[in-house]
N, C-alpha and C positions, 0 to 999 in steps of 0.2 A: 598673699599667695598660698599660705598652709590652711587659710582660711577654703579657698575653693576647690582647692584638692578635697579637703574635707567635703564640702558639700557635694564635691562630684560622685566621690565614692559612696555617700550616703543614696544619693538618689540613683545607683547602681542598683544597692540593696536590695533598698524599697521596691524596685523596679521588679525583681529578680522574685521578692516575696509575691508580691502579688500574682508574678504568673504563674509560682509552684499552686498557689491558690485556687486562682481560675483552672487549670489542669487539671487538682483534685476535684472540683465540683464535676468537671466536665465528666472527669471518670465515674463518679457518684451518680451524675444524672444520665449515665449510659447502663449502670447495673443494674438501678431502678427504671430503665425502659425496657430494661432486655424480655424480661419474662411480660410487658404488654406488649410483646413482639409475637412470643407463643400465641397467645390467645386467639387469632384468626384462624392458624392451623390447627388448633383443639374442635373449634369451632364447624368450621371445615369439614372436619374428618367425622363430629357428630352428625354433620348433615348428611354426611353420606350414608352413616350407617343407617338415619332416619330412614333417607330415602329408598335404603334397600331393603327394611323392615315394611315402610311401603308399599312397596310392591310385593313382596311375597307375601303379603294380606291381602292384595289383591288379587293373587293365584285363584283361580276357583277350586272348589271342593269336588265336583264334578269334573275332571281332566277330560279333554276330549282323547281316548287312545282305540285308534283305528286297529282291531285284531283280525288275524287269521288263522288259519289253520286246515291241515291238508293229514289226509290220512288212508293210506292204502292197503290193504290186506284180501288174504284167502279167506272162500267160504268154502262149505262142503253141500249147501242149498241156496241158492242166491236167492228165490220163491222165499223161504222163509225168513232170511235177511232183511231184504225190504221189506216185510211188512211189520217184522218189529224195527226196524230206523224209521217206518212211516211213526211209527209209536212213540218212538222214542223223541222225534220233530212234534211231536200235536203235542209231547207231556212240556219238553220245552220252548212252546209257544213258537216254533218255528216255519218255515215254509221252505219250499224248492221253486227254486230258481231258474233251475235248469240240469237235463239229464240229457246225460246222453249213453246208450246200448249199444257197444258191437261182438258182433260173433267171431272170432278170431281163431285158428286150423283147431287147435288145443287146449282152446277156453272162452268162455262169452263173461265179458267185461261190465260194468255197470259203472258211471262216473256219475255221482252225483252232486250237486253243489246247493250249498244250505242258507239259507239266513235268519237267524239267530238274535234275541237281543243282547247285546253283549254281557249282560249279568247272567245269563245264562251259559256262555262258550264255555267256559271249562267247564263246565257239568255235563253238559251235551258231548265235548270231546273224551271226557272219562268213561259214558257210559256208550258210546259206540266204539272201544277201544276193547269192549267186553263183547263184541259180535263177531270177533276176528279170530279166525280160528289158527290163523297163520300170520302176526301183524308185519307188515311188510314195511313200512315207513309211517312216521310221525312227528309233524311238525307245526308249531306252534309260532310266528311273529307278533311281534307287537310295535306301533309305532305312534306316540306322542307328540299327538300336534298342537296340543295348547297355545304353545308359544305363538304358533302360525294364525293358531285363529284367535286368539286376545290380537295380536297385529291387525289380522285383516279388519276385527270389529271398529279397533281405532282407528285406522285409514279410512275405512267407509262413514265414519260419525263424522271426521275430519270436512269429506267429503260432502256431505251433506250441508254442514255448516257452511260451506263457499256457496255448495247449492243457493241456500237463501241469501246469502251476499249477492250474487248472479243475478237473483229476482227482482231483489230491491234495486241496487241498480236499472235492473230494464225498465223498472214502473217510473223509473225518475229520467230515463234516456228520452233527450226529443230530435236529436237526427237519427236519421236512419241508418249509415253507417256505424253509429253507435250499437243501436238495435242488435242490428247482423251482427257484429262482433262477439256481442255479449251474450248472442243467441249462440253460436258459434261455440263459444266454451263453454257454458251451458251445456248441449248437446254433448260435448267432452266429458265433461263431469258424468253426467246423468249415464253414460254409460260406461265408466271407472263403478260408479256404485252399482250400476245391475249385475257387473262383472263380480266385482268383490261380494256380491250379498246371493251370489250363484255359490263361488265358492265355497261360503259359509256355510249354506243349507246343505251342500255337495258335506262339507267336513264333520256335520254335525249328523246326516243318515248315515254317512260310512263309520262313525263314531260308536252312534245308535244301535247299529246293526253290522253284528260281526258275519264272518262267511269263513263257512266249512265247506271244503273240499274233499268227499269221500267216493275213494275207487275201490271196490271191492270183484271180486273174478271167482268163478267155479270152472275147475278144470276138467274136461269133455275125458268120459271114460275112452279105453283103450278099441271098445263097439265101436261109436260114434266117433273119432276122430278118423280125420282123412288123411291115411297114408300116402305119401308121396312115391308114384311108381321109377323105377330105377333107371338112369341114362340109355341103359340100352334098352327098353323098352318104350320110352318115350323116342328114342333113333325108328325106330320099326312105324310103331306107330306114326311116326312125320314123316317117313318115306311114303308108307300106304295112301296117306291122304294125298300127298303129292301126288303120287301114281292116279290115285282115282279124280283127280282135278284136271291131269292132263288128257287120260279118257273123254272127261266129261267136256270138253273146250274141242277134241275132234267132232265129239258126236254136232257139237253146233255150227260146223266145220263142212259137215255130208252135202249140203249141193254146190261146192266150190270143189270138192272130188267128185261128185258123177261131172261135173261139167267138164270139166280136167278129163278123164276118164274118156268121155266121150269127144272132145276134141280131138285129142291123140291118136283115137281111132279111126276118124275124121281123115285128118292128115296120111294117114299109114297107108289107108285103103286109096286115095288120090293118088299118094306116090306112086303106089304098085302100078 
């Protein structure tokens, strides 16, 4: 009997050791997996910054940035204005676009609009900023479409590449319903790409080619300006012409009075 108590409590022990054993390994081989648990996330995080080193070498060096600019001032000769801005446009390779002239009570106006290559704008804007003898407003935008047009070039490569999927398909289509179909998005396609490759050429002249907006004005001396005559005088005057209107609508009126006239008479002379 002391016999197997014995032996029971033994194989208690034993039992007991071995799984404080198994436990420690377990914990052993969970510290030694911990940190190949990091290593996806190290990993990961290098790809990212790859990918973002990637692309920012991919940025062109040439940005595409759409500028403008607007600029309004007093002269005291507009004749000799424009012909040095004509100067000043032919030194920086530039051209007009469009002008427009109006004569207004107290000043005649010039509005010209420029185009420029854009390595040129701020030079052209500095040096017609010295023709102004009164500067009246000055404005400079700038807007960065890179982004827009790296996109659009991908979408239209994109594009294109279905393109020739599209094709090879149709060479391999033998119903006709096929055909249509694939003609069908084809036609889809091919006009996503004329669209996108419009844009592009559209972002890449407006890139190309900045525009200035210059209004310049000489104010009409105190001779030549048209005074505005006074309420009561403009009263007199709109009576007068009323009065001579209503004259003027009898005199076209004269053989509806002699008829009148002479009717009257008519009648007077029977009564009697």
């Amino acid at each position: 009997m002391n016999k197997i108590i014995l032996f029971l409590i033994g194989t208690v022990l034993i039992f007991s050791c071995k799984q404080d054993q198994e436990n420690a390994i377990a914990d052993n081989s969970l510290h030694l997996e911990a940190p190949k648990s990091e290593e996806p996330n190290s990993l990961a995080g290098n790809n990212e910054e790859t990918a973002l080193s990637d692309m920012e070498s991919k940025l062109p060096d040439d940005r595409k940035i759409i500028r403008t600019g607007d600029i309004a001032f007093e002269t005291i000769d507009a004749k000799k204005t424009r012909k040095m801005l004509d100067s000043l446009i032919s030194i920086h390779q530039g051209y007009v676009s469009n002008e427009d002239i109006t004569n207004y009570e107290f000043k005649n106006e010039c509005v010209v609009s420029i185009k420029v290559p854009s390595q040129h704008f701020l030079a052209l804007m500095d040096d017609i900023s010295t023709l102004a003898g009164k500067l009246d407003r000055k404005n400079i935008q700038s807007n960065d479409v890179t982004s827009e047009f790296i996109d659009i070039q991908a979408r239209a490569k994109a594009k294109k590449v279905l393109e020739s999927r599209y094709l090879e398909l149709l060479s391999k289509a033998n119903k006709i319903s096929e055909m249509l179909e694939i003609e069908r998005e084809l036609n889809n396609v091919r006009t996503d790409i004329e669209s996108m490759e419009g844009r592009i050429k559209w972002l890449s002249n407006q890139a190309a080619l900045s525009t200035i907006s210059v209004s310049y004005y000489q104010l009409k001396n105190d001779d030549s300006a048209i005074k505005k005559p006074s309420k009561f005088v403009v009263a007199i005057l709109g009576g007068w012409d009323i009065l001579m209107s209503f004259l003027v609508f009898i005199l076209y009126l004269w053989p509806f009075i002699l008829l009148s006239i002479a009717l009257i008479f008519i009648y007077k002379k029977y009564r009697s």
